[in-house]
C-alpha positions in Angstrom: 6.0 29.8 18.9 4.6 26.4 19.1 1.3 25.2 16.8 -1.9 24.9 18.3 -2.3 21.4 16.7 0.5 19.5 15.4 0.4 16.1 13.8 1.6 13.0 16.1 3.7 10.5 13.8 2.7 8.1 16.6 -0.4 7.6 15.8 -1.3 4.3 14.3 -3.8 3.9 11.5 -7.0 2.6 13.1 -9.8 2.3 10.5 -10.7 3.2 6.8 -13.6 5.8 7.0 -15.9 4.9 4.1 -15.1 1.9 1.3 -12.0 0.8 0.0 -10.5 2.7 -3.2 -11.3 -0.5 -5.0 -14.9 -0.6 -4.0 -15.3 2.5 -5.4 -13.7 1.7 -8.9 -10.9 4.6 -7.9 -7.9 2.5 -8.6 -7.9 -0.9 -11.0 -5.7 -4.5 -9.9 -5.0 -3.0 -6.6 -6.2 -1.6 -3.8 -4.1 1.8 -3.4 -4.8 5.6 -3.2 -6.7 7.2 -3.0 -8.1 6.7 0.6 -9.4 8.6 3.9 -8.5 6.8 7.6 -8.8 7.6 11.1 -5.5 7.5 13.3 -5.5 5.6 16.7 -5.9 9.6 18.0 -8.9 10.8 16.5 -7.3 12.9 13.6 -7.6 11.7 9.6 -5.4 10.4 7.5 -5.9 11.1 3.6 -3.9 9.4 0.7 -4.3 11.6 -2.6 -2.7 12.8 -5.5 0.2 15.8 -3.9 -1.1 18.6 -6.3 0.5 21.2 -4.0 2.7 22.5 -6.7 -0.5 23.0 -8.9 -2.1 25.3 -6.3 0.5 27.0 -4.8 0.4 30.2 -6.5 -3.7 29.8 -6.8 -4.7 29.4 -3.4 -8.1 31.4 -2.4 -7.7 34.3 0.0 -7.4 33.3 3.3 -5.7 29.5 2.6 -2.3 28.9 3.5 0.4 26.1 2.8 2.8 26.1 5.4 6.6 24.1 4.2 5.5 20.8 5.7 2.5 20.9 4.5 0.9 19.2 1.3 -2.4 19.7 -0.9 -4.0 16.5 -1.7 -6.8 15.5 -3.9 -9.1 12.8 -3.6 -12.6 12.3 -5.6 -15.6 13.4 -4.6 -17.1 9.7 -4.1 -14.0 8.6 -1.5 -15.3 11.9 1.0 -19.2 11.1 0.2 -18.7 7.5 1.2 -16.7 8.4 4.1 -19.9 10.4 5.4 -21.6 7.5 7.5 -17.9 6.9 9.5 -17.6 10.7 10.1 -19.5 11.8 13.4 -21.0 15.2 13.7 -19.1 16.1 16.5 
């Protein structure tokens, strides 16, 4: 049975929503993770710490983890300034 959404590896990464990992003193000499971007098709893009093997056995009723999927973390101030880039519909 197919997925009602599946990700397209096609997609190109089109814009950072919210400031750079830098900006927001997340990361030190260079600009990597963590970070949230919108692909070329609408859907988001987020670069975190994998912490799936933390939750795995923890996850809240109703939560799933499919096999090619992966829990990420990212802090709180990446999502908040991502806010103003994020339309409400």
């Amino acid at each position: 049975m197919s997925r009602p959404w599946e990700a397209d590896p096609a997609a190109e990464l089109h814009r950072r929503l919210g400031k750079s990992p830098l900006e927001l003193g997340n990361t030190t000499a260079s600009p990597d993770c963590p970070d949230i971007w919108e692909l070329s098709n609408g859907d988001i893009a987020v670069v975190g710490r994998d912490l799936t093997d933390s939750y795995r056995n923890r996850l809240p009723e109703g939560m799933s983890l499919s096999r090619d999927e992966r829990l990420v973390v990212i802090p709180r101030n990446q999502l908040i300034s991502a806010k103003r880039d994020i339309p409400d519909a």
